[in-house]
N, C-alpha and C positions, 0 to 999 in steps of 0.2 A: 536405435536406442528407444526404450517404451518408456514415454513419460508420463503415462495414466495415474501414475502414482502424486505426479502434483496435482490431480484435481480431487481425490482422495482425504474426506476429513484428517484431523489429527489432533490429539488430546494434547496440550501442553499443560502441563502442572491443574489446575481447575477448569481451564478453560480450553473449549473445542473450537478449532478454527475449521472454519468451510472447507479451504483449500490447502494444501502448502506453498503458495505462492505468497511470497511478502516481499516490502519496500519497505529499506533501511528509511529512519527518520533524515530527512533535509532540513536546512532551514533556509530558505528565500528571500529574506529577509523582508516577509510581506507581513512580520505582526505589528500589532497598534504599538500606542506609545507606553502602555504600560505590559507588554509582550505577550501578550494573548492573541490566538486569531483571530486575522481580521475575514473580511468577505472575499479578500484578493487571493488569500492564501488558501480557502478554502474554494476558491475555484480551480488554482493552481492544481490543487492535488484532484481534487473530480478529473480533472483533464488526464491527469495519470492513470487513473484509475478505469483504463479499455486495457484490452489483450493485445492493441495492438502496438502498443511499447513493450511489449515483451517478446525477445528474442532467443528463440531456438539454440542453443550453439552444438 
């Protein structure tokens, strides 16, 4: 199976994404007390944010 096609731009509507690789929105329940991110959440997702949580199938 040739997956060079996810690392290939792509136009959606105005906007051009690098890749086609995405992550549906979570919520970790790391925002503040008025629901905004806080610094926990935004390390949360950095941490996501390697190739190597992403699997092949």
């Amino acid at each position: 199976m040739n997956t060079d096609v996810l690392f290939e731009p792509i136009q959606v509507g105005n906007v051009e994404l690098k890749n086609r690789i995405a992550m549906s929105p979570m919520n970790m329940g790391y925002t503040g007390p008025e629901g905004f991110t806080s610094e926990q959440s935004n390390a949360w997702y950095a941490g996501k944010n390697t190739l190597y949580h992403f699997r092949y199938i």
